[in-house]
MITORZA-516297 format. One record per residue (C-alpha): residue in one letter; x, y, z. Coordinates in steps of 0.2 Angstrom, whole numbers, plus 5000, padded with zeros to 4 digits. Example, Ala and Ser with C-alpha at 12.3 -4.5 7.8 and 13.67 -1.06 7.14 Angstrom:
A506249785039;S506849955036;
% end
This chain:
X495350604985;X494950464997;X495850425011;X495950235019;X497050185036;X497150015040;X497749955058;X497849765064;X496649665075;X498349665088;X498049845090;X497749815110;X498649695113;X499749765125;X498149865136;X498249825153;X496149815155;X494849855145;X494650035149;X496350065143;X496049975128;X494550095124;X495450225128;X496750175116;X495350145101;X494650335105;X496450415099;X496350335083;X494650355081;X495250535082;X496750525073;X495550465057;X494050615061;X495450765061;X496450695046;X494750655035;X494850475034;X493550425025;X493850215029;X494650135043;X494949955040;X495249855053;X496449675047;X496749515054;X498349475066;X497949295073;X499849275080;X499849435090;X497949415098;X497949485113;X496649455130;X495249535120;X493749425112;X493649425093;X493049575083;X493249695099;X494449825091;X493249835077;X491649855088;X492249975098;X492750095081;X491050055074;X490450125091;X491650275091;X491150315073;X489250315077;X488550495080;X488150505098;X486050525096;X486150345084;X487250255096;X485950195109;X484750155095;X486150045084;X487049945099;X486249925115;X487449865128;X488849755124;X490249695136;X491249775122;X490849925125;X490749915145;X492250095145;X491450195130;X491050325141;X493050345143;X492950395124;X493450565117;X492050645106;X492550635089;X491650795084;X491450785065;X491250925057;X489350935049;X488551005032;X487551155033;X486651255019;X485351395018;X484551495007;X483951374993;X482451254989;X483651104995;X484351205012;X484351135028;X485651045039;X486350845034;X485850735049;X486450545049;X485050445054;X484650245055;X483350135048;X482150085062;X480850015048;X480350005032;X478949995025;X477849905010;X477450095002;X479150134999;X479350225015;X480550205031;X480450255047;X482050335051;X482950385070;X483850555065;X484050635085;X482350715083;X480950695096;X480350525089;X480750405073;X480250515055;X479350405040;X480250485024;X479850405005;X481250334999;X481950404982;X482250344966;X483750254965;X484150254982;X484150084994;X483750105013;X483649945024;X483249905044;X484749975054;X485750055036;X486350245041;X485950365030;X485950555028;X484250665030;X484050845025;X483050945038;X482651105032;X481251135048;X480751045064;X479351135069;X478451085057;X479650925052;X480250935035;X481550815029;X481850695017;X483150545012;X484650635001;X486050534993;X487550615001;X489050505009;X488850535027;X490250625036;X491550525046;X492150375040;X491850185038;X492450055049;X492849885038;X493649735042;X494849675028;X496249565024;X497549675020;X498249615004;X496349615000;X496249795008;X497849854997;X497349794980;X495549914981;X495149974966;X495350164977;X496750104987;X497850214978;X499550274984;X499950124998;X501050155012;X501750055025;X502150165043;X503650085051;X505150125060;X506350025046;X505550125032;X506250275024;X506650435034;X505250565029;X505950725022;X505350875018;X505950835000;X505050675000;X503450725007;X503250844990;X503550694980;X502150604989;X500950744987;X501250734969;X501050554969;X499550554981;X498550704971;X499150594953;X498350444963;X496750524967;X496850414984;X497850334997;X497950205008;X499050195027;X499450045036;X499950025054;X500849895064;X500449845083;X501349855100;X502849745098;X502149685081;X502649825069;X502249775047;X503749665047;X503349555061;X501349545055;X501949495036;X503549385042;X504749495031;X506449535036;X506649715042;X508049755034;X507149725015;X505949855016;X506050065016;X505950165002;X505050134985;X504549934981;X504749854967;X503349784959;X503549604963;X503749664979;X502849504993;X502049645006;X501149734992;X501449924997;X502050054984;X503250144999;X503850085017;X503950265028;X504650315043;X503550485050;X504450505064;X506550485057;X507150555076;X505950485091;X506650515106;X505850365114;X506150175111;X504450125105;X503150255096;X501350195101;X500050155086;X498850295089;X500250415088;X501050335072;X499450385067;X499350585071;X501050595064;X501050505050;X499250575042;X499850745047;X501250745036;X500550645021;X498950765020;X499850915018;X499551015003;X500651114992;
% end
């Protein structure tokens, strides 16, 4: 089962500088690393720009979702990316195995060259750049991450595997385009006007999720929830659409029915809403 979130460009909009604004992008680069996201789509919002240049929400996720020994070699220095030390680590858990001809630990690496043999010389956090065949079937280009299977350092052994690399992806989309993916599955839409989530109903939407095989979740702004972002009248979404329905979601949901404060930031719709939908039965 796949897993895709979508957020708008507008999703720092209200930051005070752009520390803050990083800051912000780090929790839900979090929120997407603990709940197994595997794509984080980032959609346009023109009418709720905020002070931020073009493509800075994106950037900066990019960044967060580059492992640590890649991110020097990928990006450089940016002006986006002046706070990124104020970043959490994200952490992601990585693949180990032992014991067989193909053991060794799964390390994402970038593209640094490639060659006219069929080789590429590939930055995976070791000492210096490795050259590794490419296999069969399997495309590698300049700056393309990919996962390499060390099974020794000293001496190197490693070669390209074809294996999704853990974390997830960072897209920009526009979200109707985003919600009619052929893996989009199950689509929701978090927002405060959607319906309350019960324990009741969060077992029907397991079943529908697991019947799925995927599910996408989309997210509002600061003082730009869905409704404002798609120009629909608040009070004619919650609950099951039909399937003529404009905004294009299967299910408008409210994750958190009784907030105790007037406005529930982004980042933690985002905790409390993928904590709920990914429970299991």
């Amino acid at each position: 089962m796949t897993t895709s979130v979508l957020v708008p460009s507008s999703l720092t909009r209200e930051a005070e500088d752009r520390r803050e604004a990083t800051r912000k992008l780090g929790y839900v680069a979090r929120a997407a690393t603990v709940f197994r996201a595997d794509r984080l789509t980032v959609f346009p919002d023109p009418d709720g720009a905020g002070k931020w240049e073009d493509g800075f929400v994106e950037t900066v996720l990019r960044y967060a979702a580059t492992p640590p020994h890649l991110r020097k070699e990928m990006w450089g220095k940016r002006d986006e990316l002046e706070y990124v030390g104020v970043l959490p680590p994200l952490r992601v858990r990585s693949q180990t195995g032992s014991g067989s001809e193909g053991s060794g630990s799964l390390r994402q690496g970038i593209v640094t060259e490639v060659g006219a043999d069929g080789r590429v010389r590939v930055n995976c956090g070791m000492q210096h750049p490795i050259s590794l065949p490419v296999p069969d079937g399997l495309e590698a280009a300049e700056g393309e991450r990919v996962t390499v299977r060390v099974s020794s350092r000293r001496p190197v052994r490693a070669k390209l595997v074809d294996h999704p690399t853990p974390g997830f992806d960072v897209v920009t989309a526009d979200l109707d385009a985003a919600l009619s993916r052929d893996d989009a599955g199950l689509t929701i839409a978090s927002s405060r006007y959607g319906e309350p989530a019960t324990t009741r109903r969060l077992g029907q939407l397991a079943e529908r999720r697991d019947a799925e095989g995927s599910m996408t979740v989309a997210f509002g702004a600061p003082e730009r929830g869905l409704p404002s972002i798609l120009d629909v009248d608040p009070g004619s979404v919650g609950g099951d659409q039909t399937s003529d329905d404009p905004t294009g979601f299967d299910l408008w949901l409210n994750t958190v029915p009784n907030q105790g404060s007037e406005v529930v930031r982004t980042e933690e719709a985002l905790f409390a809403s993928l904590a709920c939908l990914t429970l299991t039965e």
